[in-house]
FIKOL-235122 format. One record per residue (C-alpha): residue number from 1; chain; x, y, z negated; residue in three letters. Coordinates in pm, whole numbers, m for minus. Each point is the difference from the previous one (the first is absolute). Last residue first. Layout:
# residues N
<drense nr="NUM" kette="A" xx="X" yy="Y" zz="Z" rest="ALA"/>
...
# end
This chain:
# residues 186
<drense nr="186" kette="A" xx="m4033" yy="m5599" zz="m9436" rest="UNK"/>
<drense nr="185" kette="A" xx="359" yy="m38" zz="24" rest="UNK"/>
<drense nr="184" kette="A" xx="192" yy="303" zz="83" rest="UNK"/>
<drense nr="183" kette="A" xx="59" yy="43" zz="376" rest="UNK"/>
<drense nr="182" kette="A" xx="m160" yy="384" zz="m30" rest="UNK"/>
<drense nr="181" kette="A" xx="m334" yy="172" zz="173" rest="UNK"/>
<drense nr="180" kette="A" xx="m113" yy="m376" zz="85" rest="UNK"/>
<drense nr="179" kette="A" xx="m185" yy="m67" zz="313" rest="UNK"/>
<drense nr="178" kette="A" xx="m264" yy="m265" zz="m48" rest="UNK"/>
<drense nr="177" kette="A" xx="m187" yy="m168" zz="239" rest="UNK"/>
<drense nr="176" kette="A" xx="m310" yy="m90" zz="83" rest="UNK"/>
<drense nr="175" kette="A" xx="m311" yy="m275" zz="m53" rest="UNK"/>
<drense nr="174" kette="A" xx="223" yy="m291" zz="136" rest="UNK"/>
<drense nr="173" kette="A" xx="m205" yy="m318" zz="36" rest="UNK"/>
<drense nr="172" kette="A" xx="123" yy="m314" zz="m172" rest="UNK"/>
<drense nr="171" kette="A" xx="m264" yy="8" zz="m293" rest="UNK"/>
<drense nr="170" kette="A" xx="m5" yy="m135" zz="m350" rest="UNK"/>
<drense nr="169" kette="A" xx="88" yy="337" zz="m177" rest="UNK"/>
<drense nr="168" kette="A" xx="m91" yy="290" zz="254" rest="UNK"/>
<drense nr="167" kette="A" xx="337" yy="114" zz="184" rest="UNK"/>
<drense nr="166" kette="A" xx="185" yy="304" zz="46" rest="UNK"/>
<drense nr="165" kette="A" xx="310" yy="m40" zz="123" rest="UNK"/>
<drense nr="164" kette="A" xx="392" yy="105" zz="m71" rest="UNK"/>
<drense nr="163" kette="A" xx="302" yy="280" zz="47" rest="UNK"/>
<drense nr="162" kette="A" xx="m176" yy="87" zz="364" rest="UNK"/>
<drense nr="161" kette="A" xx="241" yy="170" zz="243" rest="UNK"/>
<drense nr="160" kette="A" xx="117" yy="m347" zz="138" rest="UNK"/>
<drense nr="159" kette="A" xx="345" yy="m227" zz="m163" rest="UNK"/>
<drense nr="158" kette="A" xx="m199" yy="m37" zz="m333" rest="UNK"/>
<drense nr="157" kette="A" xx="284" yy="m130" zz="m221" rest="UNK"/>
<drense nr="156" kette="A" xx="m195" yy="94" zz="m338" rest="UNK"/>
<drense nr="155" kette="A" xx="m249" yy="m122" zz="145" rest="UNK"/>
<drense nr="154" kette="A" xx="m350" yy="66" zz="m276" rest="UNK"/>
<drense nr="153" kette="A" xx="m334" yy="m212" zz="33" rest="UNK"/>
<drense nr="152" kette="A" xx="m215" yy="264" zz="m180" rest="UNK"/>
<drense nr="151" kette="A" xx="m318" yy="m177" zz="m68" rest="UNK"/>
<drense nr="150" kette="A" xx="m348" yy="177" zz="59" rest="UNK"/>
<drense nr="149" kette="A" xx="m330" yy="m26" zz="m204" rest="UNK"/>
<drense nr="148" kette="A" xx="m266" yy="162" zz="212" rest="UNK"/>
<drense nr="147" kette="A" xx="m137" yy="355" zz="m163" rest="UNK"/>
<drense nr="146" kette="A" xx="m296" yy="175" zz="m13" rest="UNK"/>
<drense nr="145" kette="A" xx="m50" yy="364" zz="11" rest="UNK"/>
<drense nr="144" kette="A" xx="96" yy="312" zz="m87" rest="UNK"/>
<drense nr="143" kette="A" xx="277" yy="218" zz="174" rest="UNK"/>
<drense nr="142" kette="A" xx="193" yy="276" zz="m150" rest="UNK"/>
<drense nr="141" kette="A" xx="204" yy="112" zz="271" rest="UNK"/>
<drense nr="140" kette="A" xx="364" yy="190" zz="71" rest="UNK"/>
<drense nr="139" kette="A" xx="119" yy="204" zz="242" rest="UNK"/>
<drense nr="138" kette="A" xx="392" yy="200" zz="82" rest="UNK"/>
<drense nr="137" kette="A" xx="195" yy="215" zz="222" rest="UNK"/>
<drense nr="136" kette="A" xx="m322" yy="25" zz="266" rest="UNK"/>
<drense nr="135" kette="A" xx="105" yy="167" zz="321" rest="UNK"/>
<drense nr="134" kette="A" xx="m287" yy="146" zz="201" rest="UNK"/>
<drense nr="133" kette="A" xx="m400" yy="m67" zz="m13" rest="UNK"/>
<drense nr="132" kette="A" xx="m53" yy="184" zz="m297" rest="UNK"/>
<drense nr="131" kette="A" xx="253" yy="295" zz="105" rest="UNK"/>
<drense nr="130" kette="A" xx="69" yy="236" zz="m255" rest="UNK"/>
<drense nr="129" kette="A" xx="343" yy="m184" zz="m14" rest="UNK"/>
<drense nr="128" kette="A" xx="218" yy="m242" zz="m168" rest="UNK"/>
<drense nr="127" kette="A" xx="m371" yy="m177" zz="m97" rest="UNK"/>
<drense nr="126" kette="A" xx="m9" yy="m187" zz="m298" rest="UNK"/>
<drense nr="125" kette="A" xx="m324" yy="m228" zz="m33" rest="UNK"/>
<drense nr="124" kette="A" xx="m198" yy="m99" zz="m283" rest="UNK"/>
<drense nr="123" kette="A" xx="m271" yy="m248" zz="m31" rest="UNK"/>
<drense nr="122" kette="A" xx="m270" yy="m133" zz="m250" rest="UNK"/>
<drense nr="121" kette="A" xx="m226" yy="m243" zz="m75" rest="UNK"/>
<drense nr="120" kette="A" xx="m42" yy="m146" zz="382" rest="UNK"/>
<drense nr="119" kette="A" xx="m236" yy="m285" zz="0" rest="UNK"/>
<drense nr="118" kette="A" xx="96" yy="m330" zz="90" rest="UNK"/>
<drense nr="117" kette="A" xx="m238" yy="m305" zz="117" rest="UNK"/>
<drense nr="116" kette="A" xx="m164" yy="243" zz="300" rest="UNK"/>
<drense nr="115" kette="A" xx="m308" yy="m74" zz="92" rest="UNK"/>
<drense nr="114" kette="A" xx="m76" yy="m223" zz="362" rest="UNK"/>
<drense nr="113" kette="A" xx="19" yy="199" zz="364" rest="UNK"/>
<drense nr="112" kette="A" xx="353" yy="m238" zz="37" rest="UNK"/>
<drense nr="111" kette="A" xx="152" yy="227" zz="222" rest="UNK"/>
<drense nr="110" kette="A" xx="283" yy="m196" zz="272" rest="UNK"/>
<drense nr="109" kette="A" xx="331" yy="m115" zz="m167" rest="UNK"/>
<drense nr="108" kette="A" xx="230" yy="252" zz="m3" rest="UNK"/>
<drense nr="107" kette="A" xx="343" yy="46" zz="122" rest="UNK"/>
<drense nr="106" kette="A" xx="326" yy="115" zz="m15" rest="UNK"/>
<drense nr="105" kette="A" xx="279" yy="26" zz="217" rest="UNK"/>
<drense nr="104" kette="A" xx="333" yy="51" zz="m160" rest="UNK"/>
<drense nr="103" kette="A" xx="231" yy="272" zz="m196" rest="UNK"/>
<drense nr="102" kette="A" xx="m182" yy="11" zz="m326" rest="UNK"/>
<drense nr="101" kette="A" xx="m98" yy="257" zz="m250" rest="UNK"/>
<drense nr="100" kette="A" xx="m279" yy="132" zz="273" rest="UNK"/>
<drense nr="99" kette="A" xx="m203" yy="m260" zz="m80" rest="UNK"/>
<drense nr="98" kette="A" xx="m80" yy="126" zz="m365" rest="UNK"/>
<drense nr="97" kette="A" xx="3" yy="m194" zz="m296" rest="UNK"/>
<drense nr="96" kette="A" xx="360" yy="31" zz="m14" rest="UNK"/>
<drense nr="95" kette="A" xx="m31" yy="396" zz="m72" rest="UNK"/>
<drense nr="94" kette="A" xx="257" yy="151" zz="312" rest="UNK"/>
<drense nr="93" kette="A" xx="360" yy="74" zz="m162" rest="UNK"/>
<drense nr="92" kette="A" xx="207" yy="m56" zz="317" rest="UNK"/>
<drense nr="91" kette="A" xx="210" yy="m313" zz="54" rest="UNK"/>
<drense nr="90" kette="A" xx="m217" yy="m179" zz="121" rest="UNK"/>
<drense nr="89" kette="A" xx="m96" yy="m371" zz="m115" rest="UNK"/>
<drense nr="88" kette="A" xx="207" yy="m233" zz="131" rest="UNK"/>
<drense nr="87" kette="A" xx="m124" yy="m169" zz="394" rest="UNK"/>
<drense nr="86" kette="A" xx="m249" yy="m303" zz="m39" rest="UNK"/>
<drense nr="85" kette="A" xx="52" yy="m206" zz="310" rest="UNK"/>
<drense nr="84" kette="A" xx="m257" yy="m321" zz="m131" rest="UNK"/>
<drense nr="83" kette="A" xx="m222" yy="241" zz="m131" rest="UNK"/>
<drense nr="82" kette="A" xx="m110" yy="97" zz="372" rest="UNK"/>
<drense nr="81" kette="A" xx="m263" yy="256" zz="m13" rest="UNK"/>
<drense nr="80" kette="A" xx="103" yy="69" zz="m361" rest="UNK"/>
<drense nr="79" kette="A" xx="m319" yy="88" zz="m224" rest="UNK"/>
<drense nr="78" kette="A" xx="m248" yy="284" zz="m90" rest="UNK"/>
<drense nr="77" kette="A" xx="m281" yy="m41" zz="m246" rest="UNK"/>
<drense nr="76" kette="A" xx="60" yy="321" zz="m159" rest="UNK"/>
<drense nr="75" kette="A" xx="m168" yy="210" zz="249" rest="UNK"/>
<drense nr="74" kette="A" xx="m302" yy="m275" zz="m52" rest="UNK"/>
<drense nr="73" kette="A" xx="m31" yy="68" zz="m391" rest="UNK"/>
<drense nr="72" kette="A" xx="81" yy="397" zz="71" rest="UNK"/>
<drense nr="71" kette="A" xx="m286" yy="52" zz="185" rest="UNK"/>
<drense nr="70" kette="A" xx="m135" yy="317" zz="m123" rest="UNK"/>
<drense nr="69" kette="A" xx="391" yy="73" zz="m43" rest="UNK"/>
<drense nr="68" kette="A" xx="118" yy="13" zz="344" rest="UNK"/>
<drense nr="67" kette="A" xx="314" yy="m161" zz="37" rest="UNK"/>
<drense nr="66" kette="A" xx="346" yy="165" zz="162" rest="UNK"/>
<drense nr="65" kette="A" xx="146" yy="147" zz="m298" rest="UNK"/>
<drense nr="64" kette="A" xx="m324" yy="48" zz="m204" rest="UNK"/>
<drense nr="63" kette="A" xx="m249" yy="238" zz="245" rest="UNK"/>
<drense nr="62" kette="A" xx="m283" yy="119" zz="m216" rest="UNK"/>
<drense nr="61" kette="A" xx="m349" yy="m109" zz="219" rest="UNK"/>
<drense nr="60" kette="A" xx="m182" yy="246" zz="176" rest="UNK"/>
<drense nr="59" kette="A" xx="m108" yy="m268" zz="270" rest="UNK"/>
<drense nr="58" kette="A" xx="36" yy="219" zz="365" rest="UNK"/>
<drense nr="57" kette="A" xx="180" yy="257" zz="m158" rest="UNK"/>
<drense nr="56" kette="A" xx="227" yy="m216" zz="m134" rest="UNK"/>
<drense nr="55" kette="A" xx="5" yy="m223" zz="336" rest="UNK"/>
<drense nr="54" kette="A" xx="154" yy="319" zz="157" rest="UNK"/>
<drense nr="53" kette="A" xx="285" yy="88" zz="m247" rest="UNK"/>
<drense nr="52" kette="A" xx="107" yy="m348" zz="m19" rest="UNK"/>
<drense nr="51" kette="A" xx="65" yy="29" zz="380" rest="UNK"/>
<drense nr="50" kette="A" xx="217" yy="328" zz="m15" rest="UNK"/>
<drense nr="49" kette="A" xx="122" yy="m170" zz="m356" rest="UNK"/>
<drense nr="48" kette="A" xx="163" yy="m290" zz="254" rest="UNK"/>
<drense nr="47" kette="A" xx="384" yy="118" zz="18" rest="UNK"/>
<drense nr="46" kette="A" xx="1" yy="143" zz="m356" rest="UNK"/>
<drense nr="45" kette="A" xx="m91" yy="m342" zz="m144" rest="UNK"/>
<drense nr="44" kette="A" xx="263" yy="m172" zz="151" rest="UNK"/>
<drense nr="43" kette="A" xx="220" yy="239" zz="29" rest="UNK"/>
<drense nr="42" kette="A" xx="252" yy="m120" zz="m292" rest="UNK"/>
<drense nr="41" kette="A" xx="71" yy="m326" zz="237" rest="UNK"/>
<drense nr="40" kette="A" xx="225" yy="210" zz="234" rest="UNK"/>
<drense nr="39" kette="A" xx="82" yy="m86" zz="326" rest="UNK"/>
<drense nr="38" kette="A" xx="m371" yy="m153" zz="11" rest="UNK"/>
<drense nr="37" kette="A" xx="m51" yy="m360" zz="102" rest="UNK"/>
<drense nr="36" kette="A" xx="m344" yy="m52" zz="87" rest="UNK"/>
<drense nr="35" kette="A" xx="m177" yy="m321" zz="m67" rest="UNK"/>
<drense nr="34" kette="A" xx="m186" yy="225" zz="m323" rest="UNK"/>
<drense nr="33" kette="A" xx="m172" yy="243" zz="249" rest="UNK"/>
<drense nr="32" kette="A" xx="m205" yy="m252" zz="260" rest="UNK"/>
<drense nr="31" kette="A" xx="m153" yy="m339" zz="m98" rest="UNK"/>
<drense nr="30" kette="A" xx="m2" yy="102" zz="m369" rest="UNK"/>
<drense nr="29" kette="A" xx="m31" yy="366" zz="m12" rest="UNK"/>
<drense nr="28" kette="A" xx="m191" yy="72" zz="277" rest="UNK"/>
<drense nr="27" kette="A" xx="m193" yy="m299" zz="15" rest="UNK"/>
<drense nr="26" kette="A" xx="m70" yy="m237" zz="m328" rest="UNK"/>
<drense nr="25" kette="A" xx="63" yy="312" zz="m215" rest="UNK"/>
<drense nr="24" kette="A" xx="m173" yy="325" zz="166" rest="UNK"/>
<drense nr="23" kette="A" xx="m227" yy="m171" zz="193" rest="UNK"/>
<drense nr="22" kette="A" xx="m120" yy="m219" zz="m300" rest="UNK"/>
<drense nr="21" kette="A" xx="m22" yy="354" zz="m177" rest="UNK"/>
<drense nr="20" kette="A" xx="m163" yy="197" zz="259" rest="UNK"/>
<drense nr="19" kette="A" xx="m266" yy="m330" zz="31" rest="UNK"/>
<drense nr="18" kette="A" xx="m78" yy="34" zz="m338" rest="UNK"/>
<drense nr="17" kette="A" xx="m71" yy="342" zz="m1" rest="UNK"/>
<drense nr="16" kette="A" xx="m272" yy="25" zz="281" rest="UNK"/>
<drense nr="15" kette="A" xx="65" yy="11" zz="349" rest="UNK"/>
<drense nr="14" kette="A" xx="m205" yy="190" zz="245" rest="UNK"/>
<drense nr="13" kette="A" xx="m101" yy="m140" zz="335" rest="UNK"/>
<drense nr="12" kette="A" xx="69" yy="281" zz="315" rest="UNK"/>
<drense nr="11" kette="A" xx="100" yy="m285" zz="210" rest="UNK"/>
<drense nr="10" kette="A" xx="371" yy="33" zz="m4" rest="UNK"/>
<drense nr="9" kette="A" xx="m73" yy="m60" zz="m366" rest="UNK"/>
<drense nr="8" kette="A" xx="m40" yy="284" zz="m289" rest="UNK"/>
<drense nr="7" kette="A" xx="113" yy="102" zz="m351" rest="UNK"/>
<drense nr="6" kette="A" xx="297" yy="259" zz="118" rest="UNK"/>
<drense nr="5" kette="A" xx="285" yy="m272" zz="m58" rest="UNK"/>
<drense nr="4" kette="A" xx="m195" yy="m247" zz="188" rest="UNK"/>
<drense nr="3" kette="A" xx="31" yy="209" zz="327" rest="UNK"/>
<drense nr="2" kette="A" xx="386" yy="2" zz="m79" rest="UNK"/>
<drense nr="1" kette="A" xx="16" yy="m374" zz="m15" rest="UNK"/>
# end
């Protein structure tokens, strides 16, 4: 990994952008970083910006809480390894959209090389510090694209983390879950 963090193979072959960023999410973050339990969930993000720091000079892409924002349709593509253990949400104030608000292995599914079908409006980010790749107190986005109808299926007596599913009307398969902010009704 740390050869492909400076744009080049054992063998002297340089990487180009996309294959920082599927090294960055499908290995070191996904296979590697997000398994680890860290005594303190709030270092998340502090505890890799060394590496961040590298692969942004490498791409020269903003940083957004752990995603890279010329790529911000694939960053945001992350899933549950293993949705059937799903852990709660963490504690700490990490943007939801961002893989770094949850306390479980991630992953991605490998690069499709096909066109984005969002496009990133607008963004902001609140940083506790000076630090763009350190703790992040806050994020939001403004994302365009098209959208999949989806119907809540609320439990109310949900004995796991998740308060209810996310499921495409006339279709068994789960498309996610949904972690309320409050047990009121939706």
């Amino acid at each position: 990994m740390a050869s492909e963090l400076y744009g080049k193979d054992d063998n002297g072959v340089t990487y180009g952008y996309t294959d920082l960023v599927e090294s960055w999410y499908c290995g070191m973050v996904g296979e590697d970083y997000s398994s680890r339990a860290l005594t303190r969930s709030s270092d998340r993000l502090p505890a890799i910006s060394g590496i961040a720091r590298l692969i942004h000079k490498q791409i020269n892409s903003p940083y957004l809480a752990g995603l890279w924002l010329q790529d911000i349709a694939y960053g945001l593509g992350w899933q549950h390894k293993d949705p059937a253990t799903l852990p709660p949400k963490s504690c700490h104030t990490w943007p939801s959209w961002s893989w770094v608000s949850h306390d479980f292995q991630v992953r991605w599914p490998r690069k499709n090389r096909e066109t984005a079908l969002i496009t990133l409006e607008s963004y902001g980010l609140g940083l506790e510090t000076s630090d763009p790749f350190g703790h992040v107190s806050s994020g939001w986005l403004k994302v365009l694209g098209k959208l999949v109808e989806l119907q809540v299926h609320y439990n109310p007596d949900a004995k796991g983390p998740a308060d209810g599913k996310l499921m495409i009307p006339n279709d068994t398969k789960n498309w996610g879950y949904v972690y309320q902010d409050s047990k009121e009704p939706l």
